[in-house]
N, C-alpha and C positions, 0 to 999 in steps of 0.2 A: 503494500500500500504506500509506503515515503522513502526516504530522504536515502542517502547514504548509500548507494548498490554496495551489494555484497557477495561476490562471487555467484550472480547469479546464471545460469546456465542457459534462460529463455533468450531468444533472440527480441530485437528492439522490438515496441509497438509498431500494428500496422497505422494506428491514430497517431499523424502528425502535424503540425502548425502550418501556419499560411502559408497562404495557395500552396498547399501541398493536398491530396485525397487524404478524407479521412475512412480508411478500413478501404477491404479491394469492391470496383465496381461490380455492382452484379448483373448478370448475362440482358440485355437489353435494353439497360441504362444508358443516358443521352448526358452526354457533361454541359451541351449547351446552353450558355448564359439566359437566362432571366432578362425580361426588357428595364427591369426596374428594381429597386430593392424594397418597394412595399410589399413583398411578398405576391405577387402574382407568379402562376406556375407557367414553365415551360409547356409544349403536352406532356399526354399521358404517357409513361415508357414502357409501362405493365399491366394488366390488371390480370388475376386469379381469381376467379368466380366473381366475387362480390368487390376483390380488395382491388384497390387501384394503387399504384406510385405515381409520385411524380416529382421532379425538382422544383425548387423555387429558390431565386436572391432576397433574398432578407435583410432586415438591420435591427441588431438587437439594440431594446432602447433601456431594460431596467432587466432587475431580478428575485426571483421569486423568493422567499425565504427556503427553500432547497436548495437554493443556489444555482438554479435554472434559468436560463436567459431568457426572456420576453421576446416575443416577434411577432406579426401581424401576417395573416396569410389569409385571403379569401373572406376578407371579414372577421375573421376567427381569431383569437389570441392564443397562441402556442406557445407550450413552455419548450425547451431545446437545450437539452446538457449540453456541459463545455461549453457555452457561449457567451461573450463579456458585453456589457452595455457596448456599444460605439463599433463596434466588429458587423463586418458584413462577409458573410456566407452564403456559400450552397448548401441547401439540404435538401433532403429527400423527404418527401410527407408520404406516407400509407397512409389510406380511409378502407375502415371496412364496417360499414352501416354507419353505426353513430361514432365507433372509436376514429380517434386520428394519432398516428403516430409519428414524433418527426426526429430526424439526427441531422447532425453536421454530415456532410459529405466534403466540405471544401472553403476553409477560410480565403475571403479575396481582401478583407483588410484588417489587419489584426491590432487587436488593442495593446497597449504599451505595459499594460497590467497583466496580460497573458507571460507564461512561464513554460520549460518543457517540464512534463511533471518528471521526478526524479526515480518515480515507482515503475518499472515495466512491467507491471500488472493493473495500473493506473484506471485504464478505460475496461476492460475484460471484467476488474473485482467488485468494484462501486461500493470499497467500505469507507473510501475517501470518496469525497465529491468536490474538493476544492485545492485537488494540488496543480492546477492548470494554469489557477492564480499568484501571483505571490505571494510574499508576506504583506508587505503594506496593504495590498486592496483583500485578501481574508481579514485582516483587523479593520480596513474600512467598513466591510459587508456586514461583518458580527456589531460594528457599534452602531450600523444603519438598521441591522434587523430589529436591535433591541430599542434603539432608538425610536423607530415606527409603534413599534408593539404596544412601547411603556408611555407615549404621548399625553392619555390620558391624566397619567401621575404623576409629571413632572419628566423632568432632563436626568438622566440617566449618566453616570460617571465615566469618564473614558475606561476603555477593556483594558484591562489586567492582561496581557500578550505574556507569551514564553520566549526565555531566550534561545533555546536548543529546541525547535517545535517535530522530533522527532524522537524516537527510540523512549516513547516517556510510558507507552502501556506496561502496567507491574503485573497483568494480567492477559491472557492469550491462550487460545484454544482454536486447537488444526482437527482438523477430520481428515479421514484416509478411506483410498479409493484405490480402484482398477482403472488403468485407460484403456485403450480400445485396442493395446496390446499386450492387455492382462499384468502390467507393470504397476509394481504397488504408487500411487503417488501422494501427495499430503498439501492442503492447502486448504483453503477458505471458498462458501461456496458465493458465486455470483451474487449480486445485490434482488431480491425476489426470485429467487431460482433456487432449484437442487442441481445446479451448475459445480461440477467441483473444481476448481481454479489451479489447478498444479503449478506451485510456486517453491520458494527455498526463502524467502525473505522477505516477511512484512515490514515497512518503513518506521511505521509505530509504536511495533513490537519492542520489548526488551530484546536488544540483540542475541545474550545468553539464551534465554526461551526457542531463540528460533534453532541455533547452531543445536539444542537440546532435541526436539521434536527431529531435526534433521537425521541424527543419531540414530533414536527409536526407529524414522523409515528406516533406513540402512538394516536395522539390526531385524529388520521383522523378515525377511526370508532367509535366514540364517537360523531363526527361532522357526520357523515355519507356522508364523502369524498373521492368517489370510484379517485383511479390512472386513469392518461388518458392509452389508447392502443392506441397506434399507428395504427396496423392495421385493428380497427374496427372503428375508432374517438370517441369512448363514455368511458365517465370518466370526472374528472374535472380537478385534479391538476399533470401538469406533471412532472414538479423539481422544486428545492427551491438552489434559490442560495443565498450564505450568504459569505458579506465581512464584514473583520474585520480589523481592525484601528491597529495596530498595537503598536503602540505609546502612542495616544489617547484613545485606550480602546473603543471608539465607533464599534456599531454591525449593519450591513444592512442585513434584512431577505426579498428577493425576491419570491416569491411565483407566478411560473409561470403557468396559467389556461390556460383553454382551453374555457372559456366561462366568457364573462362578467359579469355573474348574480352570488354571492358568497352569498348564503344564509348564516346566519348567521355570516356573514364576523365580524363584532363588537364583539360579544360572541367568535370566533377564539380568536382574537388580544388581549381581555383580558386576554384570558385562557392563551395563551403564554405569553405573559410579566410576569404574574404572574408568570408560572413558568422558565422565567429567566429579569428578570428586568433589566438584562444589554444589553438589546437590544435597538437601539435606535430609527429603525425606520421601517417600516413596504411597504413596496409597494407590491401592485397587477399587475403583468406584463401579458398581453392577448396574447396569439399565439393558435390562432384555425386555423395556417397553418399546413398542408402536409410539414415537415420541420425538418431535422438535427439542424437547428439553435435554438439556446437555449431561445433567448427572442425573441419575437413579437413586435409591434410598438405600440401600446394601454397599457401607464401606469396608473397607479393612487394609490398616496400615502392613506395607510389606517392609518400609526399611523407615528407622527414626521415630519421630514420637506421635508424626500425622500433623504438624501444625508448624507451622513458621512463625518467629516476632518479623516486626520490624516497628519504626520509629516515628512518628508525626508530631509535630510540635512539641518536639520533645519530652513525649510521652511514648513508652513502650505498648502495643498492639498485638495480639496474637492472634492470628488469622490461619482460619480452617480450612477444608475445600469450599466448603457452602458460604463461608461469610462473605459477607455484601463490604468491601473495602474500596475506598474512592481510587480510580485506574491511574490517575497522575497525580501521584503525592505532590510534587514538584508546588502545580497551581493549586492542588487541594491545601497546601498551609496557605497561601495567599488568600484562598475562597474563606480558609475557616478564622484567620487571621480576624479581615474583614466582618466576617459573623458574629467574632466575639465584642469586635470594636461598637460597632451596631446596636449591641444589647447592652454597651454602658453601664458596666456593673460597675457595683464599688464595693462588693464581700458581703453583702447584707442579704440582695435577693434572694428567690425562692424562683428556681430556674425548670421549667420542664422543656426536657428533650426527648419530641413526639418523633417516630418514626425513627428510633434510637439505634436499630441495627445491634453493632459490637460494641457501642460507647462512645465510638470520638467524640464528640463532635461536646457530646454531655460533658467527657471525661478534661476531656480539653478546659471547657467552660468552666466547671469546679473550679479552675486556678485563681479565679476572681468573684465568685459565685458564695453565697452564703452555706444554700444546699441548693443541688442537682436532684430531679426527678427522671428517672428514662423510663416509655413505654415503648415496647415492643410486641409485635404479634409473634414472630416467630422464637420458639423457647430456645432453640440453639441459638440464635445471635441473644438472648437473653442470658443466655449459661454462658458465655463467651465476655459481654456486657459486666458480670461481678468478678468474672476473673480477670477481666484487665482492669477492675477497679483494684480489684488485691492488687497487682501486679504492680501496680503504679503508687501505693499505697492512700489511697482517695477516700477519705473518712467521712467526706461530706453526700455522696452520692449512692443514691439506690435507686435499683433499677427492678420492672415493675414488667410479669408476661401480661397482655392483654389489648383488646384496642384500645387507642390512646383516647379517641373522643369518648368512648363509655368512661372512663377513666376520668376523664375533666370534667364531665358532666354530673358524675359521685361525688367530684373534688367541690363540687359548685354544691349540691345539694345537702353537703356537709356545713357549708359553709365557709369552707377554707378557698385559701387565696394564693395566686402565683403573680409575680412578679412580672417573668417573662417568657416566655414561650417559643422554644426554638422549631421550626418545622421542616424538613427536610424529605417531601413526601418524592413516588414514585413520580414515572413520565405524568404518569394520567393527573399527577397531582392533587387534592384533597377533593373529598366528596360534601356534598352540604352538610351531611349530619358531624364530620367533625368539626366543618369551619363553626358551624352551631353551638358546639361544646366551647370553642375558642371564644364564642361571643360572650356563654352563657359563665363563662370560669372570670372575662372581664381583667386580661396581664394588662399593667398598661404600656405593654411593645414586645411586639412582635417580628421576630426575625426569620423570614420565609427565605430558606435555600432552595431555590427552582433549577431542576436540567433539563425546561421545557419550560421554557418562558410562556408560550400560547395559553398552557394551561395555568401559568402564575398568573397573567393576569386576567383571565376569569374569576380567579380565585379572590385575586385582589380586587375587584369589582364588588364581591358580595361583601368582604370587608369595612369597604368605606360606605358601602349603604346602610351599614349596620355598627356605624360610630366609631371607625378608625382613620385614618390619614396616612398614608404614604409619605414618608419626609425621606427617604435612600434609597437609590437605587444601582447599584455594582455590578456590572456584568465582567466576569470569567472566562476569558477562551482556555476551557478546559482538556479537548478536542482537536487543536490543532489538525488540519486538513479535513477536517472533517464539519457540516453546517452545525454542528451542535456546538451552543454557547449555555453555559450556568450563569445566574442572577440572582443577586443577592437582593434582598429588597428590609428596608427600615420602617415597621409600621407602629404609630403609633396611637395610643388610645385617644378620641378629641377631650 
């Protein structure tokens, strides 16, 4: 997906920059120019039953929050990967009934903000969407996206940028395959697809993680360890996920089967550590479900003690397979820096940390906090949650299984009072019945961590109708190459 090649073995993209073709022409395709760049098409070059192609010159004028370039075609507005406001291209449109679909085939003037991306899996993977751009116009688009978004609530802070915006994921998980000449391969699947991408090196990745997965291929027809398929269920091992400590230097290699019986499991575990001895610890994760979900419920450590530390604001972390750990420490002390700043403590408050996960976030907060509250639904990041409070030795904090809004709304009908209320919810972001419990408990400030601003500020809409104010708002390019930005936001009671 980024930055840095690494011995890799693909040959170049057929996607490349001005007026150059992008991808090879297909069999009755016409390159000829467009009268105009409003988007009016050449003719038709194909049609299949219903479906038609056709060229057209364009001129992209703005961009979607995907990072999709706008273009006007037949009356119609198109959205058009890889394309920069101010660039005028060829592309190909298909119609097939209502659908329309359209790509670049051919930049004729390219923007000065265009880049060659660095990843030769780039246009094929789609886990990045913005390494086509720069640095400066990614950090322009992330502070316009959020900018647009948060309009309602005020001017929003310049983004938080990385200085190295690559090799920052602590977390990364390959799937394994057959290609179409039965040769095991390992890579990431297509963006909407069960496309399997046969790569050796993601840009975002922790470098170690990848050279690690690279290994396991190598070593699996030596082990005679056929890939699961999906659509037949026969095979063994279907991904291997691998975190890495960032701080700490410790390595977690998860090895997800499809079958509890790993013959030679022992003679694996040797081979590897031998050939990387910085690994620290080894588990076997079971999922022989029908299942998009990456781990199964059936672990069992094969080498070390099953869990890795590592370090975040200078607080020790202990992280399992399953725990929810923020992917780039790096921007995560910046994002949580920020978060603590926000809630203006002076050692007195009474702090609750909703959607608590393993603690950070709580644990962190304690350091200026009077007492810490965390609620968590899931019991394993809750059992995870007290022992990094031991761990850290946090006197002031406890942490609570259960949904957080039931929990505020007892807190409320007790009578008892919180100060501040940290929120840190999933994509989809909070549902009314907790923002409800938030109203009804009455912190006076609220500190909402969003990695899906769309749904932050819905969230923050029902807020301010229900006697709160937005006075901060911080956005985080957490993400790097990729549209996803984090936002922090400062709400407080009127």
């Amino acid at each position: 997906m980024n930055k840095n090649k690494k011995n890799r073995n693909k040959p170049g993209n057929k996607h490349n920059h001005s007026n150059k073709t992008y991808g090879e022409k297909r069999s009755g395709q016409t390159t000829k120019k467009n009268e105009k760049s409003q988007g009016k098409p050449t003719k038709t070059n194909k049609r299949h039953g219903n479906k038609q192609s056709v060229t057209a010159e364009v001129t992209c004028s703005s961009l979607t929050q995907e990072g999709k370039g706008i273009v006007q075609w037949k009356g119609k507005q198109l959205e058009v990967e890889h394309l920069l406001p101010g660039e005028i291209a060829e592309i190909t449109v298909s119609t097939n009934g209502q659908h329309v679909h359209s790509k670049v085939k051919r930049i004729i003037k390219t923007s000065d903000d265009r880049t060659k991306p660095p990843c030769v899996y780039y246009y094929e993977c789609g886990g990045c969407q913005l390494q086509h751009m720069n640095n400066q116009a990614q950090e322009r688009f992330k502070q316009d996206t959020i900018d647009q978004l948060m309009k309602p609530f005020g001017k929003p802070e310049p983004i938080l940028t990385m200085d190295n915006p690559y090799d920052y994921r602590n977390k990364s998980h390959i799937t394994f395959g057959l290609n179409k000449d039965r040769q095991i391969i390992g890579g990431l699947y297509a963006q909407n697809s069960h496309q399997l991408i046969s790569m050796d090196r993601c840009l975002i990745h922790d470098p170690k993680a990848d050279e690690i997965w690279n290994t396991i291929k190598d070593m699996m027809k030596s082990f005679k360890i056929q890939p699961y398929n999906e659509d037949t269920g026969r095979g063994f091992l279907r991904h291997v996920l691998v975190k890495v400590g960032k701080v700490s230097g410790e390595i977690m290699v998860v090895l997800v089967v499809a079958s509890t019986i790993f013959k030679g499991s022992n003679n694996f575990v040797k081979a590897l550590r031998k050939a990387h001895p910085e690994i620290t610890t080894i588990l076997m994760n079971v999922n022989n479900r029908k299942t998009s979900m990456v781990l199964g419920d059936q672990e069992k450590v094969l080498f070390g003690k099953g869990t890795i530390t590592d370090t975040l604001c200078g607080m020790k972390f202990e992280i399992s397979a399953k725990s929810f750990y923020q992917i780039n420490p790096v921007q995560t002390e910046k994002l949580y820096a920020k978060a603590i700043e926000m809630a203006q403590l002076t050692g007195r408050e009474t702090v609750i940390d909703a959607y608590c996960g393993i603690g950070t976030i709580g644990l962190i907060a304690s350091q200026k906090a009077g007492k810490v509250i965390g609620v968590e639904l899931n019991k394993d990041a809750v059992r995870d949650a007290i022992r990094n409070s031991k761990r850290n030795g946090v006197k002031n904090a406890r942490f609570h299984q259960g949904d957080s809004g039931e929990f505020m709304m007892e807190m409320a009908a007790r009578g008892e009072k919180a100060d501040v209320v940290i929120m840190d919810p999933p994509r989809s972001g909070s549902d009314e019945a907790f923002l409800s419990s938030v109203v009804k408990l009455k912190p006076k400030r609220i500190v909402y961590v969003s990695c899906n601003p769309v749904t932050q500020v819905r969230d923050l809409k029902y807020l301010v109708q229900n006697g709160y104010d937005v006075k901060g708002l911080q956005p985080v390019d957490m993400f790097p190459q990729t549209v996803h930005v984090e936002c922090v936001a400062l709400i407080d009671l009127k």
